[in-house]
C-alpha positions, 0 to 999 in steps of 0.5 A: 594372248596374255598370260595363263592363256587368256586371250585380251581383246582391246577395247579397239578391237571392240570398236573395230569389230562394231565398225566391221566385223570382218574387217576384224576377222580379217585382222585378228583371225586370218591375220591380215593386215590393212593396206591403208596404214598410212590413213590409219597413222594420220587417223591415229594422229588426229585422234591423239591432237583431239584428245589433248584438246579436250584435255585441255578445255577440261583444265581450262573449265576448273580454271574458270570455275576456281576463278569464279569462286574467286570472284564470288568470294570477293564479291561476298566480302566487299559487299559485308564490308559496305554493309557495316 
């Protein structure tokens, strides 16, 4: 619960109740905690190293897109040089 009594429901939860529903219920409602913490951990664990890769490629992306306009743009002036 969070203040004023508001209950706040994950966007894990969400995930997790789609995946299994009881295995939710279990969880949120009887309280009963999974067995298998530490496959979760190393699930957790390799969810964390994708995401910095796919943060990654993103940067890598504008990179290469600024390097392309770079080029282009040099491309551009050498040609209008060649042309006069």
């Amino acid at each position: 619960m969070s203040g004023r009594g508001q209950i706040v429901l994950r966007a894990s939860e969400v995930g997790r109740y789609t995946y299994c529903a009881r295995a939710w219920w279990l969880q949120r409602v009887m309280g009963i905690e999974p067995r298998n913490l530490a496959a979760l951990q190393r699930g957790t664990e390799a969810h964390a190293a994708h995401g910095r890769g796919v943060e990654r490629a993103s940067r890598m992306g504008a990179w290469a897109l600024g390097l392309a306009l770079v080029a282009a743009a040099a491309l551009c002036a050498w040609l209008i040089t060649l042309l006069r």
